[in-house]
N, C-alpha and C positions, 0 to 999 in steps of 0.2 A: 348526399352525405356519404361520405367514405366510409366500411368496415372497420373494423381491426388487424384484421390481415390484410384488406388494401394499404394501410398506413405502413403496416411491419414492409411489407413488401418496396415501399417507393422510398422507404430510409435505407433499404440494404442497395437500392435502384443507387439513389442519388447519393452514397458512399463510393459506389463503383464508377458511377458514369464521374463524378467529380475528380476522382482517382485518374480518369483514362484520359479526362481533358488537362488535366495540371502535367501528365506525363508527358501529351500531344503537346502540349505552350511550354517544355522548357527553356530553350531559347528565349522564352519574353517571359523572364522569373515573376515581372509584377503583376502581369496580369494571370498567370499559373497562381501564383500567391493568391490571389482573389477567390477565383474559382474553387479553392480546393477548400481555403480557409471558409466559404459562401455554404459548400456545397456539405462539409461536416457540421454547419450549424443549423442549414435548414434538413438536413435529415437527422439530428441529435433530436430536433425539435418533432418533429413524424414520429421519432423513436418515441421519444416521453408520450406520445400522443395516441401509441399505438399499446403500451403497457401501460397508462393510468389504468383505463375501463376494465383491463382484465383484473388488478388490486383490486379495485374499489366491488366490480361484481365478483369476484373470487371464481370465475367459469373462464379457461384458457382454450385456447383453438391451436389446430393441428393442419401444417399443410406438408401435401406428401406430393413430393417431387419424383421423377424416374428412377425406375432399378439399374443404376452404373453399372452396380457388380454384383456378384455373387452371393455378399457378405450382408445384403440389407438395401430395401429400397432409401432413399435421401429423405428425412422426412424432418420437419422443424416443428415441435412441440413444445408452445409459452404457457406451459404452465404458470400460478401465480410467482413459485423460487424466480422460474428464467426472465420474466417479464417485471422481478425487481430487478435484476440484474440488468436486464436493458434497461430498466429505468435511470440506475445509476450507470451504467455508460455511457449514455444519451446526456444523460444532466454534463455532465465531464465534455463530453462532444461538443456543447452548444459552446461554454464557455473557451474551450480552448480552440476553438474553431474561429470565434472574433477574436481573441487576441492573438491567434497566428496572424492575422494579417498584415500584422503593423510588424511582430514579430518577426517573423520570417525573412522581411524585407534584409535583413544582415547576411542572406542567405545567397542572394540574388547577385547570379553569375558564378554559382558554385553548385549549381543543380537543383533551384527552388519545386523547380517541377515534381523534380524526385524527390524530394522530401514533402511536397506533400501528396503525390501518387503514395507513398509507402504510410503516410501520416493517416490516409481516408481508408488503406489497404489494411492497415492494421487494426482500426475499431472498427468494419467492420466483422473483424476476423475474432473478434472478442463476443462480438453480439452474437456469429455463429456456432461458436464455441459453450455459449449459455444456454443454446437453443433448439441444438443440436439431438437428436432423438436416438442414433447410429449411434455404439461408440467408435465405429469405424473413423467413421466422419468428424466424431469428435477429435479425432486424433489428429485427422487432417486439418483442421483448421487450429487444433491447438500447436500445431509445427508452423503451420501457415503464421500466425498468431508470433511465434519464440523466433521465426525465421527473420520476419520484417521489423521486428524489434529489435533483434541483433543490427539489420542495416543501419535501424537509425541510432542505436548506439554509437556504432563505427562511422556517424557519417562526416564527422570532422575527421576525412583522413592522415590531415597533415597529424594531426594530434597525436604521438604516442599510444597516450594513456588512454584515450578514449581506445584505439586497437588493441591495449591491453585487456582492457575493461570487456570488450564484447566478448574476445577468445573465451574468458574466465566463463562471461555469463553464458556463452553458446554452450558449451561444454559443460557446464552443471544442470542448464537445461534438461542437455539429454539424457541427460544421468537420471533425471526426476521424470522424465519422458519413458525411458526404459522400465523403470518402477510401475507406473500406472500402464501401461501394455501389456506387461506381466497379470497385473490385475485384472485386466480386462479379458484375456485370455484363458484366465482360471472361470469366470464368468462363463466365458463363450462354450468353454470343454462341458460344463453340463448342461447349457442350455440349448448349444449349437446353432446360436445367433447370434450376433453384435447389435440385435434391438434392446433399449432401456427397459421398456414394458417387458421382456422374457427377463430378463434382471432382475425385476422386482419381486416378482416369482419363482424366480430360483431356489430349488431345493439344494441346499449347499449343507455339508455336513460341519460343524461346529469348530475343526481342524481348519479347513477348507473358508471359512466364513473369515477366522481369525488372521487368514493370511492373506485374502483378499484386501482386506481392511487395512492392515500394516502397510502391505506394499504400498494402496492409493496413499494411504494417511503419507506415508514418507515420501512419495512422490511427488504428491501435492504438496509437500510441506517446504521440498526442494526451490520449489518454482512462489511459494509462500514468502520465501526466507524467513525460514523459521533457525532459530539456533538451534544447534550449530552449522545448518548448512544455510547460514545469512552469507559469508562473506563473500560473494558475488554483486551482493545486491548494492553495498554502498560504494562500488565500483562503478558500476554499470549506471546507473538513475542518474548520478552527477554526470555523468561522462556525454550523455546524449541532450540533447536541444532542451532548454529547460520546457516549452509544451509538451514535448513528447516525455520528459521525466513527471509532469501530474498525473497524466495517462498510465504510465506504468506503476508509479507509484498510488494515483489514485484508484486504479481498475484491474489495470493487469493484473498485478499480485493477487486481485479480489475474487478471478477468476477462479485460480488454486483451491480459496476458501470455500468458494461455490461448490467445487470439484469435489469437497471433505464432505460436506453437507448432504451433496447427493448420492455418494457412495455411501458413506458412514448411516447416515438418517433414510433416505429414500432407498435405496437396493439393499440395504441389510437391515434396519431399522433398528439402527442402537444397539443389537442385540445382548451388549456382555456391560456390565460397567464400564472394566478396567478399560476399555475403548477410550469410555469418557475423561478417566482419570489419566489417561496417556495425553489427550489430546488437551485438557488443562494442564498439566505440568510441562507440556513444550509450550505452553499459551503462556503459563506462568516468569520461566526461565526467557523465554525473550521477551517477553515486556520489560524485566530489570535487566536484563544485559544490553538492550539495545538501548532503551534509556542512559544507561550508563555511560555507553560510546558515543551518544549523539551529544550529551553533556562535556565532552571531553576534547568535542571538534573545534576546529576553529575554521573550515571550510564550509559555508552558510547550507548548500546543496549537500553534502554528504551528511552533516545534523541532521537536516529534512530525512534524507536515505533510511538513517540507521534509526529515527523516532518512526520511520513506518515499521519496520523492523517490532518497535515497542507495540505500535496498534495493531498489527496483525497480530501480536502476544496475548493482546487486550481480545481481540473478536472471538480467538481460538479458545479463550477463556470465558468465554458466555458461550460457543457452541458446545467446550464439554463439559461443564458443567449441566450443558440442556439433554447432552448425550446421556449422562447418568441417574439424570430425572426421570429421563426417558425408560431407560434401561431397569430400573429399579420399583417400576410402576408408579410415579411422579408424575402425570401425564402434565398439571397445569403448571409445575415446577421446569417440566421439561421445554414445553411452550415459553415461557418464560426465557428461558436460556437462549432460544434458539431467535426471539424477538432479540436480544440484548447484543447476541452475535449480529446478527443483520441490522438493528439501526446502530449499535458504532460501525457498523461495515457502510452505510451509507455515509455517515459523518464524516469519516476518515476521508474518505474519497471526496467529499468537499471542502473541507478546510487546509487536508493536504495540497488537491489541486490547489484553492487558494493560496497559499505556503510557494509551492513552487513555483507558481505563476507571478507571485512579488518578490522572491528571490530571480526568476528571469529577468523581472526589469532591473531590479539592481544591476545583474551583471552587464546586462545589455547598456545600462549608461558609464558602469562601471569599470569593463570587461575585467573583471576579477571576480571569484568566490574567495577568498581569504578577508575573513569578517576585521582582520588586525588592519588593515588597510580600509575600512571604512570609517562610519560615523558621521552623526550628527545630518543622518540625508533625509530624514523628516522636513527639513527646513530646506529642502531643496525637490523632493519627491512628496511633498504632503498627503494627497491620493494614495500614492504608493503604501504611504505608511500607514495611512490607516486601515487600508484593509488588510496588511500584513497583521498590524497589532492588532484586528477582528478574527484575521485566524490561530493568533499568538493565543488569545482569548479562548478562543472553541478548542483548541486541543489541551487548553490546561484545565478544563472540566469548571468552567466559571460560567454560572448560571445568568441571564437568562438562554445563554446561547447552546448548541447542540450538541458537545462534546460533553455539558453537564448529564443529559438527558440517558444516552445509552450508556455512561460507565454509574447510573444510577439503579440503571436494571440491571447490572453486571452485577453489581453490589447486594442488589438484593436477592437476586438468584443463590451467588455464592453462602448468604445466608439462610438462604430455604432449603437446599440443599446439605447445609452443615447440623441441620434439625434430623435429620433423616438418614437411616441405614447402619451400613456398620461403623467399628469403632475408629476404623481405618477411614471412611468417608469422613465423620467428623471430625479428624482431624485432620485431614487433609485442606478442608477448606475455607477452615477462619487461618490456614498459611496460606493459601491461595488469597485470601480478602488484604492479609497483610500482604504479600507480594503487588497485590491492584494500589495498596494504599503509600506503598513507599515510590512504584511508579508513579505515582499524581503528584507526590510532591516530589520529585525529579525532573518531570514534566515540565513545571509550573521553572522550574530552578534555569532549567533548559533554554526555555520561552523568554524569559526575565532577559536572559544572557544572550540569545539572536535577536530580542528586539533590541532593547539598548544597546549592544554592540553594535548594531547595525542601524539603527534612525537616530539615538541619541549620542548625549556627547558633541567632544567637538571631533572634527573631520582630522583622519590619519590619515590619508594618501595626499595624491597627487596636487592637481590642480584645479581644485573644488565649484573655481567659476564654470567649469566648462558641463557641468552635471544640473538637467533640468529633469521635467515630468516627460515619462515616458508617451507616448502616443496615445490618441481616445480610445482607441480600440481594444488596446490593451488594457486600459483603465477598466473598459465594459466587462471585457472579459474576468477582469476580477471582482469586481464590482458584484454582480451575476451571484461569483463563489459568498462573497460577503454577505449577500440578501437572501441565500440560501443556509448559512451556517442563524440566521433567527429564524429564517422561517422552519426548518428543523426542530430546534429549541421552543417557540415558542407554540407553533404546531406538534405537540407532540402529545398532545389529549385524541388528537385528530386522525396523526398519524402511526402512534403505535397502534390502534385495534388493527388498520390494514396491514402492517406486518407481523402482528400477532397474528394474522388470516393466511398468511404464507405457510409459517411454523405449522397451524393446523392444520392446513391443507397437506403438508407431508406428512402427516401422521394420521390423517384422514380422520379426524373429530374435529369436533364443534371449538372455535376459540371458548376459555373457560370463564365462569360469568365470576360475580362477587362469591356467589353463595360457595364459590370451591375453591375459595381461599385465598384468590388472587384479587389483589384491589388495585395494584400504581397502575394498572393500565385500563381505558373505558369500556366498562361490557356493553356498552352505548354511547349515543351518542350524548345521552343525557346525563353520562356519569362520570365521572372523572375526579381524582384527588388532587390533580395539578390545576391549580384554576390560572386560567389562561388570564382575564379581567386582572387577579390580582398580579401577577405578573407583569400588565400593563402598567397597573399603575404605577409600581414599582419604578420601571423605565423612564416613563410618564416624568414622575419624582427625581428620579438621578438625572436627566434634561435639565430639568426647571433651578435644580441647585446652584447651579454654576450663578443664575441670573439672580439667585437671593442674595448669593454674596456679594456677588456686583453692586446691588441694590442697595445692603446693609451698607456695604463697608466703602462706599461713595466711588468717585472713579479710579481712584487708588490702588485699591482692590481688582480692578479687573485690568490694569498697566501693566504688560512687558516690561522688566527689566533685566538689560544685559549687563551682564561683568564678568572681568575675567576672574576665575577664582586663585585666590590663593596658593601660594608655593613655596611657602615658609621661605620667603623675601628672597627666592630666586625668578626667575622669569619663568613665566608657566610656558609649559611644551603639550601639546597634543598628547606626545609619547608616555604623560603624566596619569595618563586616564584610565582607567577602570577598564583592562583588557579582557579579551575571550578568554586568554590561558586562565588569569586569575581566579573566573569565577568555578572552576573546576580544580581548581589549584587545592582546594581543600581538601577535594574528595580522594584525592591520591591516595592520601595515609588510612581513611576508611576502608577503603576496596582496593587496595594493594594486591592480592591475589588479581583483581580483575584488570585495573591497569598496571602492566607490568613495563616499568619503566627504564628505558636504556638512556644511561649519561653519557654524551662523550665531548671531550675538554676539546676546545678548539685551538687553531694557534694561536690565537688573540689570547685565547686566557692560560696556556703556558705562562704564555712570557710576562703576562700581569702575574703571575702565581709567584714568578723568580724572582720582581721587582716590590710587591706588596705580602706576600705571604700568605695572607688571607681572604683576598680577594681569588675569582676564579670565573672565569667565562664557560657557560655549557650548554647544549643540546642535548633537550630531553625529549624523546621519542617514544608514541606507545605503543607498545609491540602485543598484538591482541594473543589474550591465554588461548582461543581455542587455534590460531595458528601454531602457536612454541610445543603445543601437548599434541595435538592431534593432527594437523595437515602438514607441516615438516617432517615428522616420523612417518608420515605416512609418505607423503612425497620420496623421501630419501628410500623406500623400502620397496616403492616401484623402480625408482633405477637402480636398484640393486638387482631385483629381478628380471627387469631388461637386461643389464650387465650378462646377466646367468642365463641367458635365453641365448643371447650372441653366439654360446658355443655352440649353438645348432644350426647357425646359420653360414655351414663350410663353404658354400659356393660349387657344391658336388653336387651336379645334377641324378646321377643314380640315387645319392642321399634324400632328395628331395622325391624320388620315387617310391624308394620305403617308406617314409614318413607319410606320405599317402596311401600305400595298402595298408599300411599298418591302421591308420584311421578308420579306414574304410572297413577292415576285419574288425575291427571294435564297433563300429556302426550295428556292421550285420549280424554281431552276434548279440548286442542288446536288443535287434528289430524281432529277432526269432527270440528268444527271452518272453 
């Protein structure tokens, strides 16, 4: 029988070696496609296999590799945080690894090999990123990591938008990349290591603690997409292969959040509130603004984009909320928060994969994401649709499924916490609870309008005969995500005490029992408020309805019947139906400030304007607030400053000699200083 680090080891093996043969077989895409799509699922599945046993025993093992360099030997340490983390990458690996291979197949003749050498290169690059002991090395695989995800953003070259897309996102990258190096620097200057364990130890003075902290929190927040530094993100996720946008959107971004947790909680350990209050009020602010934009889309994939944008608002909002339990001497409040941050961090990461992986098939039979052009593909994708509509379900927080479970600890934290401290925390966080409660019903509004825009209805495009069920493999693959978004939800007596054993373990005490005030979650395995049985039977019951009706009301009752509906006695048209725009059409005049709306009269509706008077044709476009405030002014005031830099640039090479002693005298009179 295999260890736990033989397992870790032969998932990070069979990542690489799968990686090295799909690159070897790109010339034969299909069987490249196999191999890689084979080779991510059976090491996702090593992965899950190598991080259960450490959860469940809460004891993590340490393997130390050669001293490269100077700065720290290579060493990987799964603790219980890094070995949820692989768990939830693994879980993501397995399923998007069967449905690459039916997937992918669109690819073939366009460099399938390479996409998925960079596909297998990448999650690895996530697991060592989680795992990572070095911050050196964490550095390196978090580039490694930003670098190969750029490629496969960019990898429809012909694509514009997709090269627009990556620029944007390479480039705020390293903007969040430069942020946490800084951090990690201020670390290394009193500890004079780049190991985790000298980190955590760190005598840092209270100056020095708080700046540490900003930079990662902003850094990580960058590569998070947190508002305001989201807009890269709903560029970038649509723009790449919709498996590789569950991946990023299901994990990637998770990494960031991992990144807070371990700086903020493990190397500093909460130390100040306002930490915590910082990191809920950017939690807060983009769960309703990202909500808001995803509500507003009419592109199926950027929805998806900017609602991760909303969950990553939602996790940051149970980690700092857990950060100020913490900080405040709250310890089982604190635990609490930081369990509600990690299982919506796992949910998101499966119902979103879910989400994108049934938005890929659509486009894949569709090749469109413009939801105005679909319709009514339930009746031609049935599969399709219903595990879309099981993830439509888990991200609107509807019970019994998993996205009810962690925004119900989120919930009650933000209440535990609103009992306790100062005047200022209690107020802070029945806004914060209302902020969670306006996203869920925006959520649910969101969901409502990508499923019915997209599986019901009658069909607004093309030519509808030519659109069947996607492929088996892709079905499994989603399939996989579907049976994972209950068993989350319905296992969740089971599975919060082991992530409440995480939260502990970074804070090094005991998970807290009943008698200290916590009860939604089991001090055992014998105890639980959630009864799973009644839940069953619940299911059990909403099953068997459908057959009483049928039963009662004879065969009548359970006959299809089609008609066309009504058009106040004109001939009904597709174009008649219940659109994406409309169902955000409302919210305009509410959050006006947030969607700020550009009309512009087309020539069609001139010339009806000259001939009817009151009629008018137009384009309305939404022009997001925080580009018009903040990155246009700011854009326009770097090439103003380039502009201003120009005069220095005479083409006088004497000139260009003074300008270097000149530096150079200023160098050496700060060194002597």
């Amino acid at each position: 029988m295999m260890t736990v680090q033989q397992l870790f080891l032969l998932s990070i093996f069979l990542y690489v070696v799968g990686a090295l043969i799909s690159l070897g077989l790109n010339r034969d895409g299909k069987i490249a496609n196999y191999v890689s799509g084979t080779t991510a699922f059976l090491a996702g599945c090593t992965g899950v296999a190598s991080a259960v046993p450490v959860l469940i025993e809460g004891k993590g093992f340490i393997l130390e590799g050669m001293e490269f360099i100077p700065f720290g030997r290579f060493t990987i340490n799964v603790d219980p945080l890094s070995a949820f983390m692989t768990l939830v990458i693994s879980l993501l690996s397995i399923a998007t690894g069967v449905y690459s291979i039916s997937y992918q197949e669109e690819y073939i003749g366009k460099g399938t090999g390479v996409m998925g050498f960079l596909n297998n290169i990448f999650i690895v690059s996530m697991i060592l990123v989680v795992t990572s002991d070095n911050a050196f090395y964490f550095l390196v695989f978090w580039e490694l990591m930003t670098l190969v995800s750029y490629f496969l953003v960019c990898f429809e070259q012909e694509n514009r938008e997709a090269i627009k897309a990556g620029f944007v996102y390479f480039v705020m990258a390293h903007v969040g990349t430069v942020l946490i190096m800084i951090s990690f620097i201020l670390f290394y200057v009193y500890t004079g290591t780049f190991d985790f364990a000298a980190f955590r130890n760190a005598n840092l003075s209270p100056v020095i603690k708080n700046l540490a902290f900003l930079l990662a929190f902003l850094g990580f927040g960058v590569k998070a997409g947190i508002v305001p530094f989201h807009f890269w993100l709903p560029q970038a996720h649509p723009a790449a292969p919709s498996n590789v946008s569950a991946l990023m959107s299901g994990v990637m971004i998770k990494t960031a959040i991992y990144g807070i947790i371990r700086v903020g909680v493990d190397f500093l350990g909460a130390a100040t509130w306002w930490w915590g209050l910082t990191v809920l009020a950017f939690g807060a602010i983009s769960a309703v603004f990202g909500v808001l934009y995803a509500v507003s889309e009419n592109d199926l994939k950027r929805l998806l984009a900017y609602s991760s944008i909303e969950n990553v608002g939602i996790i940051l909002m149970g980690v700092g909320a857990g950060m100020m339990g913490i900080a405040t001497g709250y310890v089982s409040v604190g635990i609490l928060g930081i369990l509600a941050g990690l299982y919506h961090l796992i949910n998101h990461a499966v119902f979103k994969g879910l989400l994108f992986l049934g938005a890929g098939s659509v486009v894949y039979r569709l090749h469109t994401r413009n939801m105005e052009e679909m319709g009514g593909l339930a009746r031609y994708m049935p599969w399709t649709g219903l595990t879309f509509f099981i993830g439509a379900l888990s991200i609107s927080a509807l019970p019994p499924l998993n996205g009810f479970v962690s925004k119900w600890f989120t919930y009650h934290t933000l209440f535990a916490v609103s009992t306790k401290g100062s005047v200022l925390i209690r107020m802070a966080f029945p806004l914060a609870a209302v902020a969670l409660a306006l996203t869920g019903a925006l959520t649910s509004l969101c969901f409502v309008k990508a499923y019915g825009v997209t599986f019901t209805g009658p069909f607004r495009g093309g030519n509808e005969l030519k659109i069947k069920e996607v492929p088996v493999t892709m079905l499994i693959g989603m399939g996989l995500l579907a049976i994972g978004c209950f068993v989350l939800g319905l296992g969740a007596p089971v599975g919060a005490g082991y992530i409440a054993n995480v939260a502990s373990a970074l804070l090094h005490v005991s998970s807290p029992k009943v008698s200290d005030g916590l009860s939604i979650f089991p001090a055992s395995s014998e105890q639980a408020m959630l009864s799973t049985p009644l839940v069953l039977v619940f299911v059990v019951g909403l099953a068997i309805l459908p057959l009483l009706i049928i039963g009662t009301g004879g065969k009548r009752a359970g006959r299809r019947v089609d008609f066309e509906p009504w058009a106040c006695g004109y001939k009904y048209s597709s174009r008649m139906a219940w659109t994406s725009t409309a169902f955000a059409h409302s919210l305009y005049p509410l959050f006006s400030p947030v969607y700020l709306l550009r009309t512009a009269f087309t020539e069609a509706g001139r010339f009806i304007i000259l001939l009817f008077k009151k009629a008018m044709a137009y384009i309305s476009q939404i022009e997001l607030m925080w580009e018009r405030y903040i990155y246009y002014p700011l854009l326009h005031f770097m090439v103003y400053i380039g502009k201003r830099a120009q005069t220095f640039q005479t083409g006088n090479v004497r000139m260009y000699c003074l300008y270097i002693i000149l530096t150079l005298g200023v160098l050496l009179i700060a060194t002597v200083r």
